[in-house]
PyMOL Python script that loads the backbone (N, CA, C, O; Angstrom):
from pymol import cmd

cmd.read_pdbstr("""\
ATOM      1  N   UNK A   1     -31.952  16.336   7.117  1.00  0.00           N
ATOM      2  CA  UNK A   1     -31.344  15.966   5.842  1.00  0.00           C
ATOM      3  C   UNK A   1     -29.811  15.914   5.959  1.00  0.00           C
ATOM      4  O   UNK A   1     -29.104  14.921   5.786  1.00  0.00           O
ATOM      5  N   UNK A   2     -29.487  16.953   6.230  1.00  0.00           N
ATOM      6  CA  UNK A   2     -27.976  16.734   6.613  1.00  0.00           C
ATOM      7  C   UNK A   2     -27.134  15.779   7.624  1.00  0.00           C
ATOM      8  O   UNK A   2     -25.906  15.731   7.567  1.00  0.00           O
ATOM      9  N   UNK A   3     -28.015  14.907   8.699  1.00  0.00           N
ATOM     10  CA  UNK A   3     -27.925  13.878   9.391  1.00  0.00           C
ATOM     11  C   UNK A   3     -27.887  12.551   8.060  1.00  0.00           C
ATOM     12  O   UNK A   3     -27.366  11.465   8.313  1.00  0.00           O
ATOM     13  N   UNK A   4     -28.155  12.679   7.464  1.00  0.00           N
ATOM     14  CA  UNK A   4     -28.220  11.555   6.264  1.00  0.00           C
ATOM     15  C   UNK A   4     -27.265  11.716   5.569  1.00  0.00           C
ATOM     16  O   UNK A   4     -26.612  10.690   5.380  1.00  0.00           O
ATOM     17  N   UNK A   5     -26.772  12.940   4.923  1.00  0.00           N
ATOM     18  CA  UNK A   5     -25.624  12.755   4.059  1.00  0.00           C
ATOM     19  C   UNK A   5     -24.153  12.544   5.045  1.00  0.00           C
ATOM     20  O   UNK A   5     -23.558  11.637   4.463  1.00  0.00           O
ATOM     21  N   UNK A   6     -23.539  12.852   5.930  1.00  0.00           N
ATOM     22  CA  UNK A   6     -22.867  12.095   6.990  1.00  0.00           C
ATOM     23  C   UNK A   6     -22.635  10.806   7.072  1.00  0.00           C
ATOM     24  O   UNK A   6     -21.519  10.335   7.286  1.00  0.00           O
ATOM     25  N   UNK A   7     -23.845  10.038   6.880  1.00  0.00           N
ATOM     26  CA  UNK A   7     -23.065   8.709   7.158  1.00  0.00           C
ATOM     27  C   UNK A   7     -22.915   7.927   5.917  1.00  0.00           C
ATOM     28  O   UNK A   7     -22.275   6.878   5.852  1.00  0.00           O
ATOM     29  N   UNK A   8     -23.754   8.685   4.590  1.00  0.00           N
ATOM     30  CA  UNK A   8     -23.490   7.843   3.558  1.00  0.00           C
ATOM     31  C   UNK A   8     -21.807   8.553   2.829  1.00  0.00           C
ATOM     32  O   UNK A   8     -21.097   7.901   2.063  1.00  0.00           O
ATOM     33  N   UNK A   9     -21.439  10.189   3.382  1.00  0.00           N
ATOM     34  CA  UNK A   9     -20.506  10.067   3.157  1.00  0.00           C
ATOM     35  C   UNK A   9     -19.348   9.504   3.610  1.00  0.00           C
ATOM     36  O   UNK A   9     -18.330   9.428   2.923  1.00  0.00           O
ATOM     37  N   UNK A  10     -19.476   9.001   5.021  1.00  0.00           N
ATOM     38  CA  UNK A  10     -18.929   8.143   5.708  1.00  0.00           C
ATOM     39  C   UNK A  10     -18.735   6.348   4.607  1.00  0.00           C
ATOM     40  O   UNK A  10     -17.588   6.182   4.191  1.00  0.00           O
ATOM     41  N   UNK A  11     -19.595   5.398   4.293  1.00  0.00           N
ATOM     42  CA  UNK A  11     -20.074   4.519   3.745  1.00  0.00           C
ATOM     43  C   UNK A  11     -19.364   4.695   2.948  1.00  0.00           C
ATOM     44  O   UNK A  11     -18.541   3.815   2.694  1.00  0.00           O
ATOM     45  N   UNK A  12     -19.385   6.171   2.056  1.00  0.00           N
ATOM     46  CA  UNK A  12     -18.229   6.129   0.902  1.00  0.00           C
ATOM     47  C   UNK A  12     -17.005   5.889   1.008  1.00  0.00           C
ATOM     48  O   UNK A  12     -16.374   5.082   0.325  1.00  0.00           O
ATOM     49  N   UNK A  13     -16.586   6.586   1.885  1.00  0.00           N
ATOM     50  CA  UNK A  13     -15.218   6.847   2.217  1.00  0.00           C
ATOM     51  C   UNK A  13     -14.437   5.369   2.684  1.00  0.00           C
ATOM     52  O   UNK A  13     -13.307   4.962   2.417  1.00  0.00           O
ATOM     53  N   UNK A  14     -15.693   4.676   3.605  1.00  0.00           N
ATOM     54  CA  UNK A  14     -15.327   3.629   3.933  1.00  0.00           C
ATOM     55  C   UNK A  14     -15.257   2.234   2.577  1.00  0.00           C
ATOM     56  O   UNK A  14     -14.708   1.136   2.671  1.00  0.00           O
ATOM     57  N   UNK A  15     -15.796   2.642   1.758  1.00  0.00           N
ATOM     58  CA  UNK A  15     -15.245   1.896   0.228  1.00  0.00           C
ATOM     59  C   UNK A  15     -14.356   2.768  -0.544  1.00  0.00           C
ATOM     60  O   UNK A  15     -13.887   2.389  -1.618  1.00  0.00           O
ATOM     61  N   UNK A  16     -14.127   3.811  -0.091  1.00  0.00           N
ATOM     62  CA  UNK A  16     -13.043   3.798  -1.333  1.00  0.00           C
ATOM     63  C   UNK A  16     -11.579   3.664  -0.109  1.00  0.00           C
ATOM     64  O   UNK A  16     -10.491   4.085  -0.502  1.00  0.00           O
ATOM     65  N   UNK A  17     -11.665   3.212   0.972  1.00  0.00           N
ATOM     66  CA  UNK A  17     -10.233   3.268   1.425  1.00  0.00           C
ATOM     67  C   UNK A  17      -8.990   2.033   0.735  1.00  0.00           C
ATOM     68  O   UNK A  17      -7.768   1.988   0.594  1.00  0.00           O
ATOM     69  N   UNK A  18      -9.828   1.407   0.530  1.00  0.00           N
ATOM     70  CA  UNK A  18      -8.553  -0.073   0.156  1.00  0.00           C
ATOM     71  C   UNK A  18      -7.918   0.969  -1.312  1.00  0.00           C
ATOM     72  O   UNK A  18      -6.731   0.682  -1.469  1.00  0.00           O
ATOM     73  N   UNK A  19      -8.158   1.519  -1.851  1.00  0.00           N
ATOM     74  CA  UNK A  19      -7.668   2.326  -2.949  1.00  0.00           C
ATOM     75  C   UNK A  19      -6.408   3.029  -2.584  1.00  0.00           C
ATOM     76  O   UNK A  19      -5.398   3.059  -3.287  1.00  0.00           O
ATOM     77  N   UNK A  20      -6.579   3.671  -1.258  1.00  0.00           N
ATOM     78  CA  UNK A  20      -5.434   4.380  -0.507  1.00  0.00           C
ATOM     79  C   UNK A  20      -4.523   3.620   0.332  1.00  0.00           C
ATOM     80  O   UNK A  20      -3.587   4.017   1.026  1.00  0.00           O
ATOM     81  N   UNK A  21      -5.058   2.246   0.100  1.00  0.00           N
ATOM     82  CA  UNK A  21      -3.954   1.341   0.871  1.00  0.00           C
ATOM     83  C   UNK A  21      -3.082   0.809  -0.230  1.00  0.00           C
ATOM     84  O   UNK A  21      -1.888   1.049  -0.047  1.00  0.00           O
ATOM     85  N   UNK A  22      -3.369   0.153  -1.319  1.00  0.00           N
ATOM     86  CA  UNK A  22      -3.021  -0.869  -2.021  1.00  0.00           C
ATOM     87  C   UNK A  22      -1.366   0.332  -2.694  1.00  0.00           C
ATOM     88  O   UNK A  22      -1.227   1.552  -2.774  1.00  0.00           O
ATOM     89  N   UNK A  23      -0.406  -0.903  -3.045  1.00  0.00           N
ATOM     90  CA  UNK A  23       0.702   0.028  -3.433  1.00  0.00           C
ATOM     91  C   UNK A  23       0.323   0.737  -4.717  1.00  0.00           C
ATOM     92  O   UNK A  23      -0.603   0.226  -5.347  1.00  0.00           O
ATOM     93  N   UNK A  24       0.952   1.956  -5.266  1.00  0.00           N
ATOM     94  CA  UNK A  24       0.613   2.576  -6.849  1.00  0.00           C
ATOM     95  C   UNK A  24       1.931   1.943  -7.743  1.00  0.00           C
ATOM     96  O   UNK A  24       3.006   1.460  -7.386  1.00  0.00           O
ATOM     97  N   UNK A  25       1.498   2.112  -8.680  1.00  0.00           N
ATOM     98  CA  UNK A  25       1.939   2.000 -10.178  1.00  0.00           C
ATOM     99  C   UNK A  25       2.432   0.616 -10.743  1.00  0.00           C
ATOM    100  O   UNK A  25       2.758  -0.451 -10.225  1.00  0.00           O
ATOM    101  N   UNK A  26       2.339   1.129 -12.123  1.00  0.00           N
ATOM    102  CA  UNK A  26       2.631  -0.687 -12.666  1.00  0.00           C
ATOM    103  C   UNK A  26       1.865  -1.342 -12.603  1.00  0.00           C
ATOM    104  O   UNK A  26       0.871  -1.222 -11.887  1.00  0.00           O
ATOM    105  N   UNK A  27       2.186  -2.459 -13.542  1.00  0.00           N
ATOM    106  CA  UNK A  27       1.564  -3.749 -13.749  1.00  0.00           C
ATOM    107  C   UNK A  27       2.267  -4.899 -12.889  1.00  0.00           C
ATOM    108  O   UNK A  27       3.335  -5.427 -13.200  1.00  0.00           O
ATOM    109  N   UNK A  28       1.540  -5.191 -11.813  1.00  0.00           N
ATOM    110  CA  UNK A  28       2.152  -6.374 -11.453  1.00  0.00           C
ATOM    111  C   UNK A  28       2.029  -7.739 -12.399  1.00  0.00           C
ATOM    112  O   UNK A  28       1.029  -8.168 -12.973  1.00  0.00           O
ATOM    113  N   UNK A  29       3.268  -8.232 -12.371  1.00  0.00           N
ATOM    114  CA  UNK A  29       3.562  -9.671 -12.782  1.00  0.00           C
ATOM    115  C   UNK A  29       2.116 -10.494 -12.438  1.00  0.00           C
ATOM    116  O   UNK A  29       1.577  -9.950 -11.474  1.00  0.00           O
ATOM    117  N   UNK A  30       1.566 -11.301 -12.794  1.00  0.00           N
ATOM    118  CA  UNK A  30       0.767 -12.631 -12.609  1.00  0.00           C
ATOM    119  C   UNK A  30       1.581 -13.275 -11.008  1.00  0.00           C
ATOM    120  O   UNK A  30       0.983 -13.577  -9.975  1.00  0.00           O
ATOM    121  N   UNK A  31       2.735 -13.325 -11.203  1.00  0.00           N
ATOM    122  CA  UNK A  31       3.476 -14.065 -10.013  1.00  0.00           C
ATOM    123  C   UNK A  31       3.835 -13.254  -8.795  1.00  0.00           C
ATOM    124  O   UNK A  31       4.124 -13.735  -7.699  1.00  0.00           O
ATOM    125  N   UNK A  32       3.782 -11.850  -9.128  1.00  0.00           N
ATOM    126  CA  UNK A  32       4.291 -11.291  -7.904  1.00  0.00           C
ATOM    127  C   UNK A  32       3.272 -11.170  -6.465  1.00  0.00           C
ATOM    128  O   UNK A  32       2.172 -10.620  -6.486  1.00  0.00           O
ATOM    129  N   UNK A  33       3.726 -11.638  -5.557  1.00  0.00           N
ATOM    130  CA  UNK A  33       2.821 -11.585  -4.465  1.00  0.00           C
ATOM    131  C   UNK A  33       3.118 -10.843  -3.360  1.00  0.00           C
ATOM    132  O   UNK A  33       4.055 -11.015  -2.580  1.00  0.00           O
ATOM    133  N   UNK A  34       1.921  -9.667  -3.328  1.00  0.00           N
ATOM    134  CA  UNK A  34       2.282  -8.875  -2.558  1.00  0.00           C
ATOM    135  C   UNK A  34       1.512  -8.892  -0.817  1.00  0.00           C
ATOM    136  O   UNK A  34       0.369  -8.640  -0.436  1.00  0.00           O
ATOM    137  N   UNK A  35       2.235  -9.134  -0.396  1.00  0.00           N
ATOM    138  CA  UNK A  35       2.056  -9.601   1.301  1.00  0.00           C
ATOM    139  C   UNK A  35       1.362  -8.505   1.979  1.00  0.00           C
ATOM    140  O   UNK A  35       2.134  -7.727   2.540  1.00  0.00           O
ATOM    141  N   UNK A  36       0.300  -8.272   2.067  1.00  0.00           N
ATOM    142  CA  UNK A  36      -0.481  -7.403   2.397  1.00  0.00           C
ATOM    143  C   UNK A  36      -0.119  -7.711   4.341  1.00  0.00           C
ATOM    144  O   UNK A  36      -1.043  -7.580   5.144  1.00  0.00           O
ATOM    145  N   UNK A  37       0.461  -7.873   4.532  1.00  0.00           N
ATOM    146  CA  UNK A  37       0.807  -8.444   5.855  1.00  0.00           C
ATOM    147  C   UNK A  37       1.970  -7.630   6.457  1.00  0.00           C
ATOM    148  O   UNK A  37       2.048  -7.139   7.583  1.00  0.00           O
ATOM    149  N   UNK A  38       3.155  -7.592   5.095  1.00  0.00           N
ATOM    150  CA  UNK A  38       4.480  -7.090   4.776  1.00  0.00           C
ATOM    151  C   UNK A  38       4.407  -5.698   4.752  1.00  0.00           C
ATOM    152  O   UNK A  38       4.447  -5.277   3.596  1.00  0.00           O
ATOM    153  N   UNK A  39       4.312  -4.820   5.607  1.00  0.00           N
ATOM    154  CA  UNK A  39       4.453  -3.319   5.396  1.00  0.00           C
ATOM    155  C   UNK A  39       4.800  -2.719   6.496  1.00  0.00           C
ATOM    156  O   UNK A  39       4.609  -3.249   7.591  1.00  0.00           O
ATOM    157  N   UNK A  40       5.415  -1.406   6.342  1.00  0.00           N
ATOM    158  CA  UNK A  40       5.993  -0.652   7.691  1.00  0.00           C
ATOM    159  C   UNK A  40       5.745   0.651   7.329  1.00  0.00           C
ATOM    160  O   UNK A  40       5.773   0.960   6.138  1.00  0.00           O
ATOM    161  N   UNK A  41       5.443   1.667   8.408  1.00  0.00           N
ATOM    162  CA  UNK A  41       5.185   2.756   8.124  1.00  0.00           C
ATOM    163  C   UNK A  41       7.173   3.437   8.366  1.00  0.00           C
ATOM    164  O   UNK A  41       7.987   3.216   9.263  1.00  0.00           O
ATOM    165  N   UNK A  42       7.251   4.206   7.188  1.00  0.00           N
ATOM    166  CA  UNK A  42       7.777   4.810   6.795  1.00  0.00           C
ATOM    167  C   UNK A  42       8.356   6.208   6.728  1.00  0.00           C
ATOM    168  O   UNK A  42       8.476   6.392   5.517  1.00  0.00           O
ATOM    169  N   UNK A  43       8.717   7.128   7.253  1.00  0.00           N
ATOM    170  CA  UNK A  43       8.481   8.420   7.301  1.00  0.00           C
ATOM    171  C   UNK A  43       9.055   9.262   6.440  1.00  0.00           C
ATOM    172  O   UNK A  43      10.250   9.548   6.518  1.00  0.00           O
ATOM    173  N   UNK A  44       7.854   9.981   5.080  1.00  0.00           N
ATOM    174  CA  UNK A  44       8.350  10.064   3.318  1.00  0.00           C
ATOM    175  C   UNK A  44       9.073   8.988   3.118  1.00  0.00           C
ATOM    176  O   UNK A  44      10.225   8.803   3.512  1.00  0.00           O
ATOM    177  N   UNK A  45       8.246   8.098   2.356  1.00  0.00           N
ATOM    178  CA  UNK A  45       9.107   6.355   2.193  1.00  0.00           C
ATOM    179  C   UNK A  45       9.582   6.832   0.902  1.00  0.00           C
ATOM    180  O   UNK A  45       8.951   7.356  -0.016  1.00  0.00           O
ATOM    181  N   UNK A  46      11.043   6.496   1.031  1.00  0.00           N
ATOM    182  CA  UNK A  46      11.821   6.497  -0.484  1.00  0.00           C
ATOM    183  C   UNK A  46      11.517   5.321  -1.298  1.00  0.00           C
ATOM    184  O   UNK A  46      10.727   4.606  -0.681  1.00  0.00           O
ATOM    185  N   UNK A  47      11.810   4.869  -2.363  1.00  0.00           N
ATOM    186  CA  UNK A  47      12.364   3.837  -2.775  1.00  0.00           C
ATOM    187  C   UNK A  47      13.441   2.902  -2.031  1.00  0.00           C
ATOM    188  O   UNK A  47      13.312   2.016  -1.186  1.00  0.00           O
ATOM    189  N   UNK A  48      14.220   3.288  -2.490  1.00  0.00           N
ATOM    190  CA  UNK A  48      15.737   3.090  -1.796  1.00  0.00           C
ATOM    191  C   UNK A  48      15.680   2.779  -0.338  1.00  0.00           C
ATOM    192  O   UNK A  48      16.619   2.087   0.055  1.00  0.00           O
ATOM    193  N   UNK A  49      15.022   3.040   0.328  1.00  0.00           N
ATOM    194  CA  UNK A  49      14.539   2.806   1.697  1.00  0.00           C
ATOM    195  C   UNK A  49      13.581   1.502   1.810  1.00  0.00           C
ATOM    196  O   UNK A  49      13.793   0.484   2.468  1.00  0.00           O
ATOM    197  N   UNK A  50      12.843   1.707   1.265  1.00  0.00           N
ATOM    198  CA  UNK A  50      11.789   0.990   1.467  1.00  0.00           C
ATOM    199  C   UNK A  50      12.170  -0.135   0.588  1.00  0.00           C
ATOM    200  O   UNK A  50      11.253  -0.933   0.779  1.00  0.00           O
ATOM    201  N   UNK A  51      13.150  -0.781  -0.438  1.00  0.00           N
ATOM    202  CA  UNK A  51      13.564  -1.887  -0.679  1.00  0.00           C
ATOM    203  C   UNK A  51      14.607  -2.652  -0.545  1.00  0.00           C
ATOM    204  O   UNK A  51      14.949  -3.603  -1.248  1.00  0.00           O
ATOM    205  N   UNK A  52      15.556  -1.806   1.219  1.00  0.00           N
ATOM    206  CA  UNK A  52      16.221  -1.874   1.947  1.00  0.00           C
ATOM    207  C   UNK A  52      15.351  -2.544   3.279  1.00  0.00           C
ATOM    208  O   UNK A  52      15.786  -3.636   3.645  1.00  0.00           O
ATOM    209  N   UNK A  53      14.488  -2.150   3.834  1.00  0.00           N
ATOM    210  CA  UNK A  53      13.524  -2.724   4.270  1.00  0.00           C
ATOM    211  C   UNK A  53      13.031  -4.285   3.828  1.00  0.00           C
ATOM    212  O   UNK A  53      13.350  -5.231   4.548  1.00  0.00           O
ATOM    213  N   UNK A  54      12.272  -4.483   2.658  1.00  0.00           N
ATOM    214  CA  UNK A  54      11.402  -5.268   2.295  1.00  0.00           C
ATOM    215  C   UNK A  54      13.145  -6.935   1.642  1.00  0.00           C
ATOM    216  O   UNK A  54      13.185  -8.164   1.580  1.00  0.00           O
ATOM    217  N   UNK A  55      14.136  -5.762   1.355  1.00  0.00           N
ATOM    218  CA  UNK A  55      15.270  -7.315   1.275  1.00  0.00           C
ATOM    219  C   UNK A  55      15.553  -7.491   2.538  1.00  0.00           C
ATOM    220  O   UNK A  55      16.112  -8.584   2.630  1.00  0.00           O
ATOM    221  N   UNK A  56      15.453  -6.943   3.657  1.00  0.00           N
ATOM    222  CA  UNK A  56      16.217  -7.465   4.931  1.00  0.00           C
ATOM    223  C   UNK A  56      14.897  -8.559   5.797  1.00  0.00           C
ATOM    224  O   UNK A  56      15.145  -9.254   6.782  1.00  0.00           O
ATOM    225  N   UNK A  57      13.708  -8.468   5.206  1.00  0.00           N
ATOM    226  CA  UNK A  57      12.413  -9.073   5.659  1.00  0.00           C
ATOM    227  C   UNK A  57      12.520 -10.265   4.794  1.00  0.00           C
ATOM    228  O   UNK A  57      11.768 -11.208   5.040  1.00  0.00           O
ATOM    229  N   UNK A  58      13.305 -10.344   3.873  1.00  0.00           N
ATOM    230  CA  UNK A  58      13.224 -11.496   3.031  1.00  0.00           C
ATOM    231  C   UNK A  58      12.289 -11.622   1.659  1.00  0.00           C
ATOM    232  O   UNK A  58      12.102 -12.626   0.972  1.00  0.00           O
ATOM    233  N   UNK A  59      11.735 -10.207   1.476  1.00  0.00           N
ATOM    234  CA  UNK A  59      11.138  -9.941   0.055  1.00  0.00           C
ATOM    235  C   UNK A  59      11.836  -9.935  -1.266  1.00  0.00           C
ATOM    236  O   UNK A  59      13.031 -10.227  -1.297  1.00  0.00           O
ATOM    237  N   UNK A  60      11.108  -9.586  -2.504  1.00  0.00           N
ATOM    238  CA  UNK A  60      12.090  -9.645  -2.691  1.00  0.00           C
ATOM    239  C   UNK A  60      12.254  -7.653  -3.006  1.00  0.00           C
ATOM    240  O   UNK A  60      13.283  -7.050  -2.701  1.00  0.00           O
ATOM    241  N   UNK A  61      11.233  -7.075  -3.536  1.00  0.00           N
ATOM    242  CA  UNK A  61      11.178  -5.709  -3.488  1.00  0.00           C
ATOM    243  C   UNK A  61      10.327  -4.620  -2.905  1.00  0.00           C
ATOM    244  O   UNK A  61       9.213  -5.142  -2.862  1.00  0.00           O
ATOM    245  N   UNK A  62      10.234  -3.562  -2.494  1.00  0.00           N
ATOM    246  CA  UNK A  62       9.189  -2.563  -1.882  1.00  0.00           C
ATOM    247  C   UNK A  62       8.710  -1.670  -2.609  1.00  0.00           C
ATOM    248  O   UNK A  62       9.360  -1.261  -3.572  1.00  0.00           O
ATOM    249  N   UNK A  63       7.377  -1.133  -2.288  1.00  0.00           N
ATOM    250  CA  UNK A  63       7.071  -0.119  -3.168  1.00  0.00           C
ATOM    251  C   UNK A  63       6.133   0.884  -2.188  1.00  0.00           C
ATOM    252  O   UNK A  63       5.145   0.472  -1.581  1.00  0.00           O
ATOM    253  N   UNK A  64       6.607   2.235  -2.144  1.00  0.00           N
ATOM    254  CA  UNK A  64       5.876   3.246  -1.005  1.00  0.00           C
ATOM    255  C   UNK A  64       4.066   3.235  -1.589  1.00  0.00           C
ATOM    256  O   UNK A  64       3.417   3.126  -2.629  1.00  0.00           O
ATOM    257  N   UNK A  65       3.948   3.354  -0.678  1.00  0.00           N
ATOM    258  CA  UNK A  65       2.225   3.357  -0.798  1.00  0.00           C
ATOM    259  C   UNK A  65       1.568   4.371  -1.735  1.00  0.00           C
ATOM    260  O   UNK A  65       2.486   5.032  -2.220  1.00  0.00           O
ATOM    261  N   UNK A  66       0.429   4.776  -2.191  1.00  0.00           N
ATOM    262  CA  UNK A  66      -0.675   5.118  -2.633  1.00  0.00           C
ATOM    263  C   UNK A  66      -1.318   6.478  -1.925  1.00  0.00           C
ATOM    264  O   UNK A  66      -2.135   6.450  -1.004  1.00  0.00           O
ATOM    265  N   UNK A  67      -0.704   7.841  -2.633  1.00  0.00           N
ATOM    266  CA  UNK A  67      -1.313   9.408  -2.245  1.00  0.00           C
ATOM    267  C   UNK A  67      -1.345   9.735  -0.694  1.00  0.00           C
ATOM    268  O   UNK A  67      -0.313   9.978  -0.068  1.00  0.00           O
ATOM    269  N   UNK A  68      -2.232   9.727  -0.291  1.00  0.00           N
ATOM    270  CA  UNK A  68      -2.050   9.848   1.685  1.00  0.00           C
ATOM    271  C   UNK A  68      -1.365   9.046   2.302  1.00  0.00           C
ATOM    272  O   UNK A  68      -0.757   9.382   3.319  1.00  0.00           O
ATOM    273  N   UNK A  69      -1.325   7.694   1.754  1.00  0.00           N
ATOM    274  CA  UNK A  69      -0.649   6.938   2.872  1.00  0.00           C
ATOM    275  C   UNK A  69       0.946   6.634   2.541  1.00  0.00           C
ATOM    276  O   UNK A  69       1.660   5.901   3.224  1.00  0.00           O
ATOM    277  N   UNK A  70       1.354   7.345   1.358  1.00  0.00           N
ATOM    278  CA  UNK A  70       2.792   7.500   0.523  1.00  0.00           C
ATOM    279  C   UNK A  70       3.673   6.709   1.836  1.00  0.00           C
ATOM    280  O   UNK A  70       4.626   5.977   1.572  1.00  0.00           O
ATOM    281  N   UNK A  71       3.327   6.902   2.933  1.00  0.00           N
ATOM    282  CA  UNK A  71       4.404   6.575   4.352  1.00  0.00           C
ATOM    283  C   UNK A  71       4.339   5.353   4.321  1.00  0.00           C
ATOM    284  O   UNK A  71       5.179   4.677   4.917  1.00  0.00           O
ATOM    285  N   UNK A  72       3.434   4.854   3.694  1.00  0.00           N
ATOM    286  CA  UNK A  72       3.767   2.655   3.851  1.00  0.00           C
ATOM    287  C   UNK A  72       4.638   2.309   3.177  1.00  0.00           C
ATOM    288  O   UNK A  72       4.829   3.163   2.311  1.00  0.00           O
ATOM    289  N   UNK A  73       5.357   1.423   3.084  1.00  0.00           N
ATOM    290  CA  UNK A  73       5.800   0.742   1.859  1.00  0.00           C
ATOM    291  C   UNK A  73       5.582  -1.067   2.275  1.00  0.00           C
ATOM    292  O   UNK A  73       5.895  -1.776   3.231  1.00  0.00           O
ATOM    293  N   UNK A  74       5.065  -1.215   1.318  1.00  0.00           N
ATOM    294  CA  UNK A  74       4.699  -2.956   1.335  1.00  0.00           C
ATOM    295  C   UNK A  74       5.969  -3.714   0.368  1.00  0.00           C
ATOM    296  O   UNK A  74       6.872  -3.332  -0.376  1.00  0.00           O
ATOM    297  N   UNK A  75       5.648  -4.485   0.673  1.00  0.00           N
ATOM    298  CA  UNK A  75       6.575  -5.791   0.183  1.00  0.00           C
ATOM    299  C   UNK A  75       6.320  -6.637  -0.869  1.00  0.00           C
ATOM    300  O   UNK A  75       5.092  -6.686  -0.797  1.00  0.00           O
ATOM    301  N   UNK A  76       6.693  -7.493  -2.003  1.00  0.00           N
ATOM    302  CA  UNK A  76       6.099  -8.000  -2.478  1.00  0.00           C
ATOM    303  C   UNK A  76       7.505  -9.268  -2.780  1.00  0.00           C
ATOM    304  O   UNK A  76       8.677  -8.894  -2.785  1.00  0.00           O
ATOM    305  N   UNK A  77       7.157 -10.562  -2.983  1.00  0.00           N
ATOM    306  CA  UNK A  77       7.679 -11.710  -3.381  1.00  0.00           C
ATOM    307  C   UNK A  77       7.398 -11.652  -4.942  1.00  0.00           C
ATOM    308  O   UNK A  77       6.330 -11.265  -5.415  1.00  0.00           O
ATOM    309  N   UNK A  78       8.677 -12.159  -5.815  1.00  0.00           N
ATOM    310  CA  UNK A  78       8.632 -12.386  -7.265  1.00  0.00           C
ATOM    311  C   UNK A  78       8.669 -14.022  -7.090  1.00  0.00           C
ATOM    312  O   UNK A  78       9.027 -14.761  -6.173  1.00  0.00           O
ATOM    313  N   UNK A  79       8.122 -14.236  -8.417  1.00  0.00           N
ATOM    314  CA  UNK A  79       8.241 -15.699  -8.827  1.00  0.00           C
ATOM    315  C   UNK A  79       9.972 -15.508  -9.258  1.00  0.00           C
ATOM    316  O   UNK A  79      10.563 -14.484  -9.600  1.00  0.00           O
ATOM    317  N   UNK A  80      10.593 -17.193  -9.057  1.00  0.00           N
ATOM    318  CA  UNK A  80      12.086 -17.496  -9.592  1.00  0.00           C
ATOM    319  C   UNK A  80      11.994 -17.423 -10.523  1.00  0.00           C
ATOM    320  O   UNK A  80      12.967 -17.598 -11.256  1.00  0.00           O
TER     321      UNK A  80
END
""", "prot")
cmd.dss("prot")
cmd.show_as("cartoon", "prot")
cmd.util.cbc("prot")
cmd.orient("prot")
């Protein structure tokens, strides 16, 4: 029995990860596009850091990642 709960807690874990990837907070804009492509690991990603980063890549702002992975910060393009 315990050989069974293992891999479905595995199965779980493996759906809830995009949750711990995707950036937190806010409502993104309709237009803002966030470059899931665009990210750097970070070490404790500030703000201020991380949208020092994401303007020198040609974004237009950054935002540090989502609880465990707080160390990403992704990128995102605004509409003009």
């Amino acid at each position: 029995m315990e050989a069974a709960k293992v891999p479905s807690f595995l199965c779980l874990l493996l759906l809830l990860m995009p949750l711990f990837f995707t950036p937190s907070g806010g409502n993104k804009e309709v237009c803002e596009e966030w470059t899931s492509d665009t990210y750097r690991m970070l070490v404790l990603c500030s703000s201020k850091k991380c949208n020092q980063y994401c303007v020198s890549e040609g974004a237009t702002r950054g935002k540090c990642g989502f609880l465990i992975v707080r160390s990403f910060c992704y990128c995102t393009k605004e509409c003009d």
